[in-house]
C-alpha positions as a Markdown table, in Angstrom:
| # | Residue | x | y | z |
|---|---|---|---|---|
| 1 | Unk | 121.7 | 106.2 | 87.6 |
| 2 | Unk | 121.1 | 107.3 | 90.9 |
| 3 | Unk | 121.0 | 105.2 | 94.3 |
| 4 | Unk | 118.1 | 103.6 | 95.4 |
| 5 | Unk | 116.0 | 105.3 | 98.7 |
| 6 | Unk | 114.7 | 103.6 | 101.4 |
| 7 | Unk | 111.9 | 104.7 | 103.5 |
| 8 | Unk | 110.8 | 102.9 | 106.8 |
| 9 | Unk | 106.9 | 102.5 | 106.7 |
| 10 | Unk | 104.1 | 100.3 | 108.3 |
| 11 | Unk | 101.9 | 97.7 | 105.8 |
| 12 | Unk | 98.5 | 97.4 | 107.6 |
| 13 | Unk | 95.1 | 95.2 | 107.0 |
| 14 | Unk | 93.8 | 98.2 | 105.5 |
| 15 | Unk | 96.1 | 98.8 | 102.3 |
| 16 | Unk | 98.3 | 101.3 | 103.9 |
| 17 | Unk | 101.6 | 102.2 | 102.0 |
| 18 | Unk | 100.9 | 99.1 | 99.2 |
| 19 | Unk | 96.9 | 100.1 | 98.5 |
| 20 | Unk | 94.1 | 98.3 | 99.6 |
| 21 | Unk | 94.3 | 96.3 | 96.1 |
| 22 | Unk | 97.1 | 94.8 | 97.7 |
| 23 | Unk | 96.0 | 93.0 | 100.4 |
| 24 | Unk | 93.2 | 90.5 | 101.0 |
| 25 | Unk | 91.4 | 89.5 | 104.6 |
| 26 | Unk | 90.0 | 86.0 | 105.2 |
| 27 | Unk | 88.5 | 84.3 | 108.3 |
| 28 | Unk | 90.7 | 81.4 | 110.4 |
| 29 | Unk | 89.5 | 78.3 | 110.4 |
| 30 | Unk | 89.2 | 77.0 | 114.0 |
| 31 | Unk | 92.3 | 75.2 | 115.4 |
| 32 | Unk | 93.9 | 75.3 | 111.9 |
| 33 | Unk | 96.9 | 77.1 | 110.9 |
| 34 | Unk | 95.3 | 80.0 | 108.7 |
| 35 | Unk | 95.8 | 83.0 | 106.9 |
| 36 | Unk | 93.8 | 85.6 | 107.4 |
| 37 | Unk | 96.0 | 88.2 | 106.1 |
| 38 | Unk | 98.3 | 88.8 | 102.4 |
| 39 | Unk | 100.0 | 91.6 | 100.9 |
| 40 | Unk | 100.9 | 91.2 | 97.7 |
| 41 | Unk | 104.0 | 93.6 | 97.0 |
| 42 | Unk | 103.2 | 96.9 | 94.8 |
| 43 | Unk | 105.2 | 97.0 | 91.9 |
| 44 | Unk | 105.9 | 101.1 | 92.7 |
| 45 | Unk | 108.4 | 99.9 | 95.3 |
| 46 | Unk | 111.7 | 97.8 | 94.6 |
| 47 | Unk | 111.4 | 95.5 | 97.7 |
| 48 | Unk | 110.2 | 95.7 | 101.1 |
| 49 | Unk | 112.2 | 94.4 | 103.9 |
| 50 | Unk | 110.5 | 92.9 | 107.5 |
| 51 | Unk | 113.3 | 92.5 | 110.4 |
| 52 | Unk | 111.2 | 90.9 | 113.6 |
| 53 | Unk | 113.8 | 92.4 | 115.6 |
| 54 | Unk | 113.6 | 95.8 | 114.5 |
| 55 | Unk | 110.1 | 95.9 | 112.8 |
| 56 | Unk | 107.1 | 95.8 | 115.5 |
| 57 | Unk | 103.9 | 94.3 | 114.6 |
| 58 | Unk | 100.9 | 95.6 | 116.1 |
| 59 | Unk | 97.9 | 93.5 | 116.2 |
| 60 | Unk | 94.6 | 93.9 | 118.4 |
| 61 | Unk | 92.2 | 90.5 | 117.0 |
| 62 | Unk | 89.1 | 90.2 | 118.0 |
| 63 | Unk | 86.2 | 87.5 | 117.8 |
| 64 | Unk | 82.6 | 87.7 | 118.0 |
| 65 | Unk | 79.9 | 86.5 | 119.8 |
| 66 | Unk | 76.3 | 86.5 | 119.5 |
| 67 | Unk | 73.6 | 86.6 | 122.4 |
| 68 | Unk | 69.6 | 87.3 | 121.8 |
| 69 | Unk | 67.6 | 88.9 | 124.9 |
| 70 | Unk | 65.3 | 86.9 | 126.6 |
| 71 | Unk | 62.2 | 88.0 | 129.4 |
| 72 | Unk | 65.0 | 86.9 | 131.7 |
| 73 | Unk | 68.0 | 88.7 | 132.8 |
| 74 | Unk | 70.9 | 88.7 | 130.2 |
| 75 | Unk | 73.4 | 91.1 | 132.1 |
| 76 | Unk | 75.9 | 88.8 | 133.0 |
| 77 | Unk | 77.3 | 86.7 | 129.8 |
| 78 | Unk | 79.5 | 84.3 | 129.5 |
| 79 | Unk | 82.3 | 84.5 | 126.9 |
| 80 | Unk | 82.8 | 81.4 | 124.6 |
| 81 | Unk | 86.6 | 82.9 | 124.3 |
| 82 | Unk | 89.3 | 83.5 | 127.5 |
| 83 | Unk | 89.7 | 86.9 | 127.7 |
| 84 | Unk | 92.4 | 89.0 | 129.8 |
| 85 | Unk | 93.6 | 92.7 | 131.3 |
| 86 | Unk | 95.5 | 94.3 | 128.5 |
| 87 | Unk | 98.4 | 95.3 | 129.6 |
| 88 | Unk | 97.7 | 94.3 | 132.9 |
| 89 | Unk | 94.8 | 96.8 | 133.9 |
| 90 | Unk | 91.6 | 95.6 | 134.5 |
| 91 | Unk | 89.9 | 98.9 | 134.5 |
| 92 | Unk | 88.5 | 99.3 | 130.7 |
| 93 | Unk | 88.7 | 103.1 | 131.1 |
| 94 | Unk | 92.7 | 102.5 | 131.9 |
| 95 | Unk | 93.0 | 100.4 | 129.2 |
| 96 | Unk | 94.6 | 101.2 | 125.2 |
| 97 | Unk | 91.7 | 99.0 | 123.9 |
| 98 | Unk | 88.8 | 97.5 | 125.6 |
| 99 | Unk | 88.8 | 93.9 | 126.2 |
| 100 | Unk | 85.4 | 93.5 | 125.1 |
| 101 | Unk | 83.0 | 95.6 | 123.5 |
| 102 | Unk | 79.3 | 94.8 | 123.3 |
| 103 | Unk | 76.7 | 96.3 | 120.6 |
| 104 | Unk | 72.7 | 96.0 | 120.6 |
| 105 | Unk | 72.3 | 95.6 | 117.0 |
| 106 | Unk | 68.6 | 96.1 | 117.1 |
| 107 | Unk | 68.6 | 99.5 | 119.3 |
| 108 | Unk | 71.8 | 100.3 | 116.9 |
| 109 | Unk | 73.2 | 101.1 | 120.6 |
| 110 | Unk | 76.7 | 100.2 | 122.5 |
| 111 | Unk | 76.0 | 99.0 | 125.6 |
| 112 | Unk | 78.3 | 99.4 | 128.7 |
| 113 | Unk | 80.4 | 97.1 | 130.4 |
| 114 | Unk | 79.7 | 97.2 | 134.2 |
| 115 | Unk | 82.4 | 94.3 | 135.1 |
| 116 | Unk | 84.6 | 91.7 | 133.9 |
| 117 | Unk | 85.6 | 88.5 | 135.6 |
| 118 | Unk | 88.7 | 87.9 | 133.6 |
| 119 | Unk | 89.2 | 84.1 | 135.9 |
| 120 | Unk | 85.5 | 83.5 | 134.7 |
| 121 | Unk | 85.3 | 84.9 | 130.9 |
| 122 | Unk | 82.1 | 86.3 | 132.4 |
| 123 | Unk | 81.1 | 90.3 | 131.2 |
| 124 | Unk | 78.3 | 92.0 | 132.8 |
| 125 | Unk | 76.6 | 94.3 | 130.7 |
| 126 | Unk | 75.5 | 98.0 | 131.9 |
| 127 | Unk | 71.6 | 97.7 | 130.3 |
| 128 | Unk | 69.6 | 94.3 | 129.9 |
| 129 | Unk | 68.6 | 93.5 | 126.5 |
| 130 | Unk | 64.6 | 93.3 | 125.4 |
| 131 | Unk | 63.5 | 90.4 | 124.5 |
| 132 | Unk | 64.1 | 89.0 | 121.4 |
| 133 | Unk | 67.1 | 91.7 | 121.0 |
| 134 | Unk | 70.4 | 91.2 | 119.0 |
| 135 | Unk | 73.4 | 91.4 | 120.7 |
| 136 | Unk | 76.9 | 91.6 | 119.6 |
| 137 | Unk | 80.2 | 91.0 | 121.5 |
| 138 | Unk | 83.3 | 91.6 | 120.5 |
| 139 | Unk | 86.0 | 90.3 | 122.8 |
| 140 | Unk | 89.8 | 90.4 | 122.2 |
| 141 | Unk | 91.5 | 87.4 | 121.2 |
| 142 | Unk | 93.6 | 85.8 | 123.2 |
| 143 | Unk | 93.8 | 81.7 | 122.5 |
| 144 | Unk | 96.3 | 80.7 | 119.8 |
| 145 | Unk | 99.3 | 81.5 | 118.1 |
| 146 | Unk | 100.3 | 84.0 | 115.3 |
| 147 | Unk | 103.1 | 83.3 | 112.3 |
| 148 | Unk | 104.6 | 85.1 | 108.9 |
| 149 | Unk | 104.5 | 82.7 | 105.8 |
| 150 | Unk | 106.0 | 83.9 | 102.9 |
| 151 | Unk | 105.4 | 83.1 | 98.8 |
| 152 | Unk | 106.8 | 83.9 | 95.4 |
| 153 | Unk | 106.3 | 85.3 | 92.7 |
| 154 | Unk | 104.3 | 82.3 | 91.0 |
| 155 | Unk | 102.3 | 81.7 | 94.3 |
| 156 | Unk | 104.4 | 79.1 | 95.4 |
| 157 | Unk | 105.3 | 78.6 | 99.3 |
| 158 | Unk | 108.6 | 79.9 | 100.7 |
| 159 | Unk | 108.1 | 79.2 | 104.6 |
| 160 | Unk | 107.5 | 80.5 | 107.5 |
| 161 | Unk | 109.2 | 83.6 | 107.9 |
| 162 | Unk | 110.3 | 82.1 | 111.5 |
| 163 | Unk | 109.7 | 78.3 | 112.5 |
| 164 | Unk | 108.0 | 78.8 | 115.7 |
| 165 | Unk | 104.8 | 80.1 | 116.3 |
| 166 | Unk | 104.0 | 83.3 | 118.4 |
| 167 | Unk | 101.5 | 83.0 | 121.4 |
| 168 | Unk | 98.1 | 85.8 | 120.5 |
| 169 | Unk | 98.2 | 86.6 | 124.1 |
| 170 | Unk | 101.9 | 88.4 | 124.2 |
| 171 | Unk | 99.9 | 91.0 | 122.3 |
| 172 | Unk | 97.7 | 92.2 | 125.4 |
| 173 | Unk | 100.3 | 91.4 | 127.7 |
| 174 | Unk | 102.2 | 94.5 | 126.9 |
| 175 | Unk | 101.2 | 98.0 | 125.7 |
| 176 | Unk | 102.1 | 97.5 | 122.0 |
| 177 | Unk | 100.7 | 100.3 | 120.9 |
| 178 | Unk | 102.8 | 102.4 | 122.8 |
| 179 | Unk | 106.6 | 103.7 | 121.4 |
| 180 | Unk | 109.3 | 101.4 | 122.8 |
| 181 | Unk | 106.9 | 98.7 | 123.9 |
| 182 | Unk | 105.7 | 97.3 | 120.8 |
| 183 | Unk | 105.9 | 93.9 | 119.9 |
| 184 | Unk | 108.6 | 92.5 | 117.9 |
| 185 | Unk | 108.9 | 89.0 | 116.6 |
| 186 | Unk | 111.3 | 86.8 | 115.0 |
| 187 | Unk | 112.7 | 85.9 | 111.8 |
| 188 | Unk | 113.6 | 88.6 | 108.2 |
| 189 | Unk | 112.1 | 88.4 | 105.0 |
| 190 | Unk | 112.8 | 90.3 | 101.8 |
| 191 | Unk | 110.2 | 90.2 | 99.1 |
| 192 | Unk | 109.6 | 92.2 | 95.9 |
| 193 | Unk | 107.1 | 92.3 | 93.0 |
| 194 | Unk | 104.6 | 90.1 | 93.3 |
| 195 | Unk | 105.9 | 88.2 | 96.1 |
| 196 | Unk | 103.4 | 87.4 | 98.6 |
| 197 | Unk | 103.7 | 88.0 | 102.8 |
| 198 | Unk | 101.2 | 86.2 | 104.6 |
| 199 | Unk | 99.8 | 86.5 | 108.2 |
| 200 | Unk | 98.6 | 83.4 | 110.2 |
| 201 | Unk | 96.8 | 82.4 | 113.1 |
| 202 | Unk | 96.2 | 79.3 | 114.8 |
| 203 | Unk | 93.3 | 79.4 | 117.3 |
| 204 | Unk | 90.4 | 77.4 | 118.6 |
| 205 | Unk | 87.8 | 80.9 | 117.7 |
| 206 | Unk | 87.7 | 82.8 | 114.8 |
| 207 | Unk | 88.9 | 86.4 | 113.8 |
| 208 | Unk | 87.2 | 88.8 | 112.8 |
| 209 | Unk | 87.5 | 91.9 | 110.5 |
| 210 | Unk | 84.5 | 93.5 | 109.8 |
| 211 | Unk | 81.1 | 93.8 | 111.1 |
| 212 | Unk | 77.7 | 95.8 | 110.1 |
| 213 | Unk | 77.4 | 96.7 | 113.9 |
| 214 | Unk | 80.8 | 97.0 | 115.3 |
| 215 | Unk | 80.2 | 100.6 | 117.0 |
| 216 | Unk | 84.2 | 101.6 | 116.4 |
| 217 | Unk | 84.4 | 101.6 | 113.0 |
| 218 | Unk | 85.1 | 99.3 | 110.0 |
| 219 | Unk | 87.3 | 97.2 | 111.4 |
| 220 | Unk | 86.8 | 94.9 | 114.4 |
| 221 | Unk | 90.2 | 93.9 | 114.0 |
| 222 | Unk | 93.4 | 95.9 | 113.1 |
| 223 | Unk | 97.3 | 94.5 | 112.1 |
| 224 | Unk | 99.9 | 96.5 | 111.7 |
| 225 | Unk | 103.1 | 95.8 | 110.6 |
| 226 | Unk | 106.7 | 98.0 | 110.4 |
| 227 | Unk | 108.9 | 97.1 | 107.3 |
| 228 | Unk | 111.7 | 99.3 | 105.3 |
| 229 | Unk | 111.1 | 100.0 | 101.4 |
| 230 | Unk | 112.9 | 100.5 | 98.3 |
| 231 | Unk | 112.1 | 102.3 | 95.9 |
């Protein structure tokens, strides 16, 4: 019989590489150890291996937060979530994702960000909304902490993939999405059909996935994650 072949690939939160029937997206809850992503292994493959140390994981969360316009002024808003530079710029122009994004959902418009106090959480907005307007913002997360979790074949739990949790913010502290600056994070893991990986967040605000208004796409959110396969 001949050898098996091994292919190094990325899993994402879309279905890439295992199909989207192969993975399911839920919603944190607050300040509770979650998981808010699983891919189930696809029975095409022979096993997947995830090495932290040589397998980045890309990850860009983000929350969301409702304001309605009043007859006042609404320009400057005040972020129920911390928010920081990514990668250390400021400038959201410089940056490999924006920080924050903000949608009028009733215009169907994306509104402009004219500043961010990142010491403040506060975002001032380009346009002021109407009265009575819906507004979306979508900031980055940044507050909490991110861990693997892996099961078997009958659903039961293995463990953490590695015991310690991994602080959201290193994320935006670096540009991840970048070659040779990606993210890496601990622990190995070797699962096969059926086996279950999980993905896990612990933070005070929620995540995100979709959105009827999110003006870049499907996703609000996007995870990304390098393994090796056999097949």
């Amino acid at each position: 019989m001949p050898g098996s072949s091994v292919e190094r690939t990325s899993i994402s939160h879309t279905g890439t590489t295992y199909g989207a029937e192969h993975v399911t997206l839920g919603q944190n809850q607050p300040d509770k150890m979650s998981t808010v992503c699983t891919w189930e292994h696809s029975r095409q493959y022979e096993g997947t291996e995830m090495v932290g140390k040589r397998d980045a994981t890309r990850f860009v969360p983000r929350t969301r937060q409702k304001l309605t316009g009043t007859a006042a002024d609404d320009t400057v808003v005040v972020l129920d979530s911390d928010i920081m530079p990514v990668a250390g710029k400021h400038d959201l122009d410089k940056q490999d994702y924006p920080a924050v994004i903000a949608m009028n959902a009733t215009t169907d418009t994306e509104i402009a960000i004219d500043a961010i106090d990142y010491g403040t959480n506060e975002v001032t907005l380009a346009d002021d909304p109407a009265d009575g307007d819906e507004v979306y913002l979508y900031p980055i997360l940044a507050e909490g902490s991110v861990q693997f979790r892996a099961r078997n074949s009958i659903g039961q739990v293995e463990g953490a993939v590695y015991k310690w949790p991994i602080p959201i913010y290193r994320f935006h502290d670096f540009p991840q999405l970048a070659r040779g600056t990606e993210i890496n994070l601990h622990g190995s893991v070797t699962f096969e059909e059926h086996d279950e990986l999980e993905f896990r967040i612990d933070s005070p605000h929620q995540l995100w996935w979709e959105d009827n208004y999110f003006p870049l796409g499907q996703y609000i959110s996007s995870l990304e994650q390098q393994v090796e396969l056999t097949y």
